[in-house]
N, C-alpha and C positions, 0 to 999 in steps of 0.2 A: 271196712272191718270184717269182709267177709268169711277170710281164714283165719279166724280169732275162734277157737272152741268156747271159749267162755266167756267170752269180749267182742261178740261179734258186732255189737252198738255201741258200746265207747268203753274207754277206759280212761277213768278219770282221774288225775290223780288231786289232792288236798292238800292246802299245807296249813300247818296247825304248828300254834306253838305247844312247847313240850310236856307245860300245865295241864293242859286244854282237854277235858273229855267228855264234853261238850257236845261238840262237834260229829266223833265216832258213836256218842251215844244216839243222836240222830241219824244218820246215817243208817246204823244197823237197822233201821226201820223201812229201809228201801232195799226189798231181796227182787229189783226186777232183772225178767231176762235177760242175760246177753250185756247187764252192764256191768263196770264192777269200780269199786273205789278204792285209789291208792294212798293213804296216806304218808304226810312224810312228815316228822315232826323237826322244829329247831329250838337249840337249845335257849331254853329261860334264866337268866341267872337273878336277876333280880324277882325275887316269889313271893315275896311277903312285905309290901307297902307299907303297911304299919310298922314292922319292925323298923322296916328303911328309914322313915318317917321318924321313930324316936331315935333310932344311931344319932341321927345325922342333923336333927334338928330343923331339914328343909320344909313345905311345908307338902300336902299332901298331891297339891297340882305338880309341884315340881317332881317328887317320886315318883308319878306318874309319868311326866313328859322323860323321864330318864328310863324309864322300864320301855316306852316306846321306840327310843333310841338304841337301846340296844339288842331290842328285839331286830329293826332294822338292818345292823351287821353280820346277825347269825342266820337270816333268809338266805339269802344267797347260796349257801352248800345243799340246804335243801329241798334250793330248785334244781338245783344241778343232780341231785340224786335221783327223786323222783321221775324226772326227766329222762335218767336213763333206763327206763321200764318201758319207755316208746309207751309213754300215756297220749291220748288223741285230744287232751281239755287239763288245764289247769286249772282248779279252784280255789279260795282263799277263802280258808276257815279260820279266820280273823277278821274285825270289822274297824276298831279303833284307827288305825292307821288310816283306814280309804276315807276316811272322813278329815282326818288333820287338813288344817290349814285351807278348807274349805273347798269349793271348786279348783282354784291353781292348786293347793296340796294335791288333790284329788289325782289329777292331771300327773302332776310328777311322782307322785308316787305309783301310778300304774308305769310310768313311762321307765321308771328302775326296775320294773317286774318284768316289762316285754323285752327288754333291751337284752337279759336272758336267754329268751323262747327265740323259737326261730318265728323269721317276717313271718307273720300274718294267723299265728298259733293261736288257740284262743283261751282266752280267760276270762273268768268272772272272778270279780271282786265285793264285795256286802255291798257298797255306795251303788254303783253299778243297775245290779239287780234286786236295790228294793227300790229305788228310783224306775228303774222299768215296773215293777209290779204292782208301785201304787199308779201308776201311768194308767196300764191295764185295768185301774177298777174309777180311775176318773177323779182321782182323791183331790183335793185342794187345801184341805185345811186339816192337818195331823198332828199328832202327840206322839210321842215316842217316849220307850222305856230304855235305861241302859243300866249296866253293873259298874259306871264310872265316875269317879269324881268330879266334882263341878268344871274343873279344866276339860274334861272328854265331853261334857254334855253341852259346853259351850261350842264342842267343835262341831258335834253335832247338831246344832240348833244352826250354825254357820253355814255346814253345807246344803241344808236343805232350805233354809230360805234360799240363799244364793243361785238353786235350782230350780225353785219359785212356787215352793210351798208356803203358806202360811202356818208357821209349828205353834199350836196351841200351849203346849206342854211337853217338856223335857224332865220326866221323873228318871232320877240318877239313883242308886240303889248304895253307891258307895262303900263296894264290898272291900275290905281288910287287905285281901292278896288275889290272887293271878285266880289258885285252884281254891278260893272261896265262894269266887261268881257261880260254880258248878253245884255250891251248898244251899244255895241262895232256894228257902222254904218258899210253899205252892203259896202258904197263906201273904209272902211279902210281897209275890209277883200280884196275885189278888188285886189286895190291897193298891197297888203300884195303877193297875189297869183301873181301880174305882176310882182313885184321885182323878187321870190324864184323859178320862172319858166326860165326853158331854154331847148336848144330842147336834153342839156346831163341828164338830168332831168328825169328818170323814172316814179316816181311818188309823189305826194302833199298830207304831212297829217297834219289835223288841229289838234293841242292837246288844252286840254283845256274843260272840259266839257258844265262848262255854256258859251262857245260861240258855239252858233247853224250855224251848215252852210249847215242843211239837205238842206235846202231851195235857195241854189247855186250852188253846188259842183256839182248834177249830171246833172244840164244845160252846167256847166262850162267842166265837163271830156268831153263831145263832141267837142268844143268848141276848145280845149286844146288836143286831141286825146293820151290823160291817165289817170291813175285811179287819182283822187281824194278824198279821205279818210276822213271822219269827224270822233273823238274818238267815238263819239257818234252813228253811224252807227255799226263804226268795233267793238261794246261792243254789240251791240244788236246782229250785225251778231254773231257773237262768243256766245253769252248767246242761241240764237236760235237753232243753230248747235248742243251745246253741249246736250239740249234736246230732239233733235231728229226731231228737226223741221225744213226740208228745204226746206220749200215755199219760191219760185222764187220771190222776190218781183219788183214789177214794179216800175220807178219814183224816186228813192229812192237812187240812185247811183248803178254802173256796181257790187259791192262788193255783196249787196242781188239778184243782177240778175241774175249773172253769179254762183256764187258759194255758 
């Protein structure tokens, strides 16, 4: 990246759904040298759960697994946009998805994202890199938080056993629509993190993209003496790393400080 003036250590691009502001809100918290983020957003048509949920009479796992599917058809244009900025890292600021259907989900759903990029491109996905991060602090037995309906927290409860955690607790937050996760009050994350903790408890990870919790988690890991993991942290850490880039970062949670 050496003839990059502004980009001379990567350029990374994000892909976020179109709700999502979440994702850019964290983000804008990382002004390092030399790197810079591209987002690219696709479009959301299904936005509001609830409403979906009384049209239609389904129930609310099914609204869900429907919002997930069609988030799936509208990726693809913007990988291919982003892509042409000659970004050096893709990352995926989305989490729901890399957790579906467990390890095989896992699996095939990166394998429709690479199939994309050219051989040997690289990307991070949320399963990915909070799977490496609790790796990194030795975790074995975790709780997780998410902003999804009992169907999303069972898939998450899925994958990570499957990968050989033992999950204590899966607190679902089971926000109304897509850009409500983003509404989602300090005091109900709190509250979320006081249920899913105990002292057999390893470590706490929030999934869920658009709910931000850069701005609690690493008062709280002191606090709480272990890691606590925003998706949104362990996506950048892991997009970081994998270009070559490991500035210690301060503030920001033990996971950029430490490793």
């Amino acid at each position: 990246m050496d003839n990059y003036q502004i980009a001379r250590r990567a350029q990374i691009g994000v892909l976020i759904p179109s709700t999502n502001t979440g994702v850019e809100y964290d983000l804008q918290k990382f002004g390092l040298d030399g790197v810079t983020w591209h987002p690219s957003r696709f479009w959301i048509e299904l936005k509001n759960w609830a409403d979906e949920k009384a049209a239609t009479g389904d129930t609310e796992n099914a609204v869900f697994e429907r919002f997930l599917e069609l988030m799936r058809t509208e990726m693809p244009p913007a990988i291919d946009n982003v892509m042409s900025s000659k970004i050096s890292h893709l990352m995926l600021g989305m989490s729901a998805e890399t957790f579906w259907g467990g390890i095989e989900g896992n699996i095939e759903f990166e394998k429709a994202v690479r199939d994309q990029l050219p051989e040997g491109f690289g990307l991070t996905t949320g399963a990915t890199a909070s799977h490496e991060a609790l790796q990194n602090f030795g975790a074995k037995t975790i709780s997780v938080i998410t902003p999804y309906p009992p169907v999303g927290d069972d898939n998450v409860r899925q994958y990570f056993t499957e990968i050989g955690y033992n999950v204590k607790h899966v607190k679902g937050l089971n926000r109304p629509s897509a850009t409500a996760i983003a509404e989602t009050s300090i005091k109900e994350v709190m509250d979320a993190v006081k249920e899913v903790d105990g002292d057999d408890v390893d470590a706490i990870l929030q999934c869920g993209t658009n709910l931000s919790t850069v701005d609690l988690f690493p008062t709280l890991e002191h606090w709480l003496e272990k890691p606590l993991i925003p998706i949104n942290i362990a996506t950048v850490w892991h997009a970081l790393r994998a270009c070559g880039i490991n500035d210690k970062i301060q503030g920001k949670g033990r996971l950029l400080e430490e490793f």
